[in-house]
N, C-alpha and C positions, 0 to 999 in steps of 0.2 A: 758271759760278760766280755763287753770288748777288753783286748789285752792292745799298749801302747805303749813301747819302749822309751824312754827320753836320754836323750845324749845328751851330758856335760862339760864344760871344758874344765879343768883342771882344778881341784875343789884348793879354795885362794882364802884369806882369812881376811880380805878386802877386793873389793871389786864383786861382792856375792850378791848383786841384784838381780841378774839372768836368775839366779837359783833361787833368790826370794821369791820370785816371782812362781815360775812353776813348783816350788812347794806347796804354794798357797793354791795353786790352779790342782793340782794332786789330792788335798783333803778333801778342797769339793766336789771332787770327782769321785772318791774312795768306794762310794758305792755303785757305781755303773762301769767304771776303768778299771783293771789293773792294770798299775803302772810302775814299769820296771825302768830302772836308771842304770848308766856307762857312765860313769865318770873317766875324763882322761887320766892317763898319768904322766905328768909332771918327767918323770923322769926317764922315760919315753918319746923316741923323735915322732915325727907328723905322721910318717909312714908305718911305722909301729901300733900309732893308736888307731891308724885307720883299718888294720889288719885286724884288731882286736875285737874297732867298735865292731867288723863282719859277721865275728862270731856269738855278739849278745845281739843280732837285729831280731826282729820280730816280721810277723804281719804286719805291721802301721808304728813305721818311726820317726821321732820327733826329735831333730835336732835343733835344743833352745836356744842359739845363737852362741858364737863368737868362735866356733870350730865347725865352720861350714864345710872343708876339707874331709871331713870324715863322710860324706855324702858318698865319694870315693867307692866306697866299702862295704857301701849297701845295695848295687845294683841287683836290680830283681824283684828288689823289694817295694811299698809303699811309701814315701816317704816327705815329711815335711818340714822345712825349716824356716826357720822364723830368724829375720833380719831388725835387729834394733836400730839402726845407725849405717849409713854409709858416709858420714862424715870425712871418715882417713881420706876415701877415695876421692875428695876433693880436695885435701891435704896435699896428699902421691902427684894430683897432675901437674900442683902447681911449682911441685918439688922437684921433681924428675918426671921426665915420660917414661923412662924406661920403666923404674919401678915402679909408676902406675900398670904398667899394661903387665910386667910380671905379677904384681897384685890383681890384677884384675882376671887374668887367666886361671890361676890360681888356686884363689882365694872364692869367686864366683862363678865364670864362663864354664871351666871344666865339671866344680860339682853341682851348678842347676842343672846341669845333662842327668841328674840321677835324680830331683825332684819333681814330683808333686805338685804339690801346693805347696806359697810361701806366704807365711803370712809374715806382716810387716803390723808394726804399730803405730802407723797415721798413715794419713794420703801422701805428706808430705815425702815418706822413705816412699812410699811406692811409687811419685813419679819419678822418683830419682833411682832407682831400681830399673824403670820401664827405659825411661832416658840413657842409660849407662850400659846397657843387658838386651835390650829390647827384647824383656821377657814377660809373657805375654800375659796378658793385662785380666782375662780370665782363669789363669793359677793363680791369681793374686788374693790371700783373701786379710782386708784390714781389722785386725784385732789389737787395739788400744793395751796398754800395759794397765793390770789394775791398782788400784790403792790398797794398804793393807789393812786389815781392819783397825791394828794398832793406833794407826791414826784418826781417832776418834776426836768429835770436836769437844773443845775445851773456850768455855765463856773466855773473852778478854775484858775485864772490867775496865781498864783505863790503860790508858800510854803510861809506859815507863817515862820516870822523872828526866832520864836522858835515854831517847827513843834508841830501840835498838832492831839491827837490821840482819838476817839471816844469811847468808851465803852458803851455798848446797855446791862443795866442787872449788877443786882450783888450778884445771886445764887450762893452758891458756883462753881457748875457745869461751871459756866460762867468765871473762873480762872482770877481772879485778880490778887491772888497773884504772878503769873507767870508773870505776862505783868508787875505789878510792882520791879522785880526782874530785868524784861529785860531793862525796862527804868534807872535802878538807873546809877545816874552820865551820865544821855546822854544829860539832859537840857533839854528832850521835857516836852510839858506839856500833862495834861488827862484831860479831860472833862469824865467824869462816869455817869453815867443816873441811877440811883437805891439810895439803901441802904446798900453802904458798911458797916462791920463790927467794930467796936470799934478795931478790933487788924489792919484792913486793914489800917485805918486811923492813926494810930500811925505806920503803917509802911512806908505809905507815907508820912511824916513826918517824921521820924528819917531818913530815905534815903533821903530829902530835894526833893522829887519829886513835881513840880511844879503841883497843878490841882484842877480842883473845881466840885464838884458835885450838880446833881437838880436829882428833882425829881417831882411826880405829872405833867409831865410835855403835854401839848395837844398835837396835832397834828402838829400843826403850830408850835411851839415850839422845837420840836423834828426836825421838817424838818431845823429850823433855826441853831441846832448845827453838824447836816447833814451837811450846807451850810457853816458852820464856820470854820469845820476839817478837815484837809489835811490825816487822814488815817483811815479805820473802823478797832479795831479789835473787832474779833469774834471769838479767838480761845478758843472757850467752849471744855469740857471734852466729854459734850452729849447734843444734840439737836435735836429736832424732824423734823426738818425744818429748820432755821435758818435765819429769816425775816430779820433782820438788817443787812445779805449781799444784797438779793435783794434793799433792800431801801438804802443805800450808793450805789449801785451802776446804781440806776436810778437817782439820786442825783448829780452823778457821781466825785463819791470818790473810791478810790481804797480800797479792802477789806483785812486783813489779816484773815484764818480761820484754822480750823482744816483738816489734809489732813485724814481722813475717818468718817463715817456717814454720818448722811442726808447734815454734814455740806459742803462734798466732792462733794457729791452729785446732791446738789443745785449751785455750784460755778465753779465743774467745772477747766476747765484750763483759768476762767476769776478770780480768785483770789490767792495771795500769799496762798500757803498751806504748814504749817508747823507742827513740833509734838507740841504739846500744854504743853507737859510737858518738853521741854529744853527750858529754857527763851533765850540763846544763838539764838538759830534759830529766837525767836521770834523778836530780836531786830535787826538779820539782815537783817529780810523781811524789819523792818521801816526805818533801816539806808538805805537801797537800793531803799525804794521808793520815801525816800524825799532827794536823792541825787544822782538821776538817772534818770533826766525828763525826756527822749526817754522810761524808761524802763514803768514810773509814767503816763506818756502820755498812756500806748500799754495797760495797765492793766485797766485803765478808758474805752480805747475804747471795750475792750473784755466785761468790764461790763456791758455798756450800752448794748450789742449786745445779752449777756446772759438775760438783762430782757426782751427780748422780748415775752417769753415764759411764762411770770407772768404777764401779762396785764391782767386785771381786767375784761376784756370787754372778752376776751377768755376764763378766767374760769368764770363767771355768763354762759357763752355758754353749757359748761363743765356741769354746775350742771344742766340746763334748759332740756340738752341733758338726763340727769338721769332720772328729774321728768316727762318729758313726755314717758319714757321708764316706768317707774313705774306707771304712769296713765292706760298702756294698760292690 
């Protein structure tokens, strides 16, 4: 049986979607893999965990993102890592040069020298990989983040009485204050999933926008206000991916996103795409989906039809397909 290490970074009681993720790629694997896991520790510097991760490597290791440093530590060996986001990196340059090119040495130049294959989850992170890295375009291999099965769809018989709108995140990047601009004086309400801002909240507030926030929230949980929401939006600024369209729309809710990146990318002509930056656009997509059932009806069935390509059970194939490629 192939045997495949997986590196962690630091087990967090929020921020656990890297680990949701290859949990779920791990069961489906169970009978052809075994797979052993590193988690970092927390209370250990960079240079510590990388001395560590040395000593649990294997023949064929898989580092799942956000502790790409630990590549370091495994020279010798087989090795693959998987990039969700380079979003910072476009952050960094605009911030400072210097701490771009120190993040960038760092963080990537130094330990691609000790990988593999990278897989990335769209095209999108990989031109911007190729563009940033100039690394080369056949170690590259595109594997999509999956849906969980959790997200199972659930009938929406009708619009709530006062339509309500999902928000997944609340990074700046993830543009709140645009969807709260679009919503003022329309009466919908927000459910928000994160930690807005002390200015965000007082602006939902002074515009009387109706909405309640959680956070910490499980799996079940999350699927429950999936189940609760007559619309997703996701018109982020930048996303590596962009999971909370797949998941509303195995759910099957209709998504609003961004019309370029990975967000376009991923959605497709199965979700409203607008510019993220005119709240105008963004509030026509909501008034038009919750008061246009034939249009609200065609956007759910385009969804479900788009997850077909993120089943969980085809990318565990996806990556299974990798490591016996890298066992030979």
């Amino acid at each position: 049986m192939l045997s495949v290490t997986y590196f962690y970074r630091e087990p967090r009681k929020t921020g656990v979607s890297i680990e949701g993720i290859f949990r779920l790629v791990r069961e489906c694997l169970k009978n052809d893999v075994e797979i052993k896991e590193f988690y970092c520790d927390a209370r250990l510097s960079r240079l510590q965990n990388t001395l560590q991760a040395g000593k649990y490597a294997g023949a064929i290791n898989h580092i799942t993102g956000d502790v790409n440093f630990l590549a370091l530590g495994l020279k010798g060996k087989k090795n693959i890592l998987t990039i969700h986001d380079l979003g910072h990196c476009d952050t960094l340059k605009k911030r400072s040069w210097l701490q771009f090119l120190v993040y960038k040495l760092f963080w990537f130049q130094l330990p691609l020298r000790y990988i593999d294959t990278v897989t990335v989850v769209s095209q999108f992170t990989k031109s911007k990989l190729i563009g940033y890295f100039r690394f080369p375009e056949q170690k590259i291999r595109v594997i999509p983040d999956p849906v969980k099965p959790i997200f199972e769809y659930n009938r929406k018989e009708s619009i709530n009485s006062r339509p309500g709108i999902l928000m997944m995140g609340t990074g700046k990047h993830k543009n709140l204050n645009n969807l709260i601009e679009a919503v003022k004086g329309t009466g919908f309400h927000l459910d928000i999933i994160g930690w807005p801002t002390q200015d965000d909240l007082d602006k939902l507030d002074s515009y009387g926008v109706s909405h309640k926030v959680y956070n910490n929230l499980t799996d079940e949980e999350v699927y429950k206000r999936y189940v609760a929401c007559d619309v997703l939006y996701n018109a982020s600024f930048y996303e590596g991916f962009g999971m909370p369209v797949i998941e509303a729309q195995s759910v099957g809710r209709p998504v609003i996103t961004s019309d370029f990146g990975a967000m376009k990318e991923v959605a497709g002509d199965s979700a409203v795409l607008v510019d993220p930056y005119k709240p105008q656009q963004i509030r026509d997509a909501i008034v038009q989906l919750v008061t246009d059932k034939a249009f609200y009806d065609k956007m759910v069935s385009l969804g479900r039809e788009n997850t077909r390509a993120y089943n969980y059970e085809l990318i565990a194939q996806q990556y299974l397909d990798l490591y016996r490629e890298m066992a030979l």
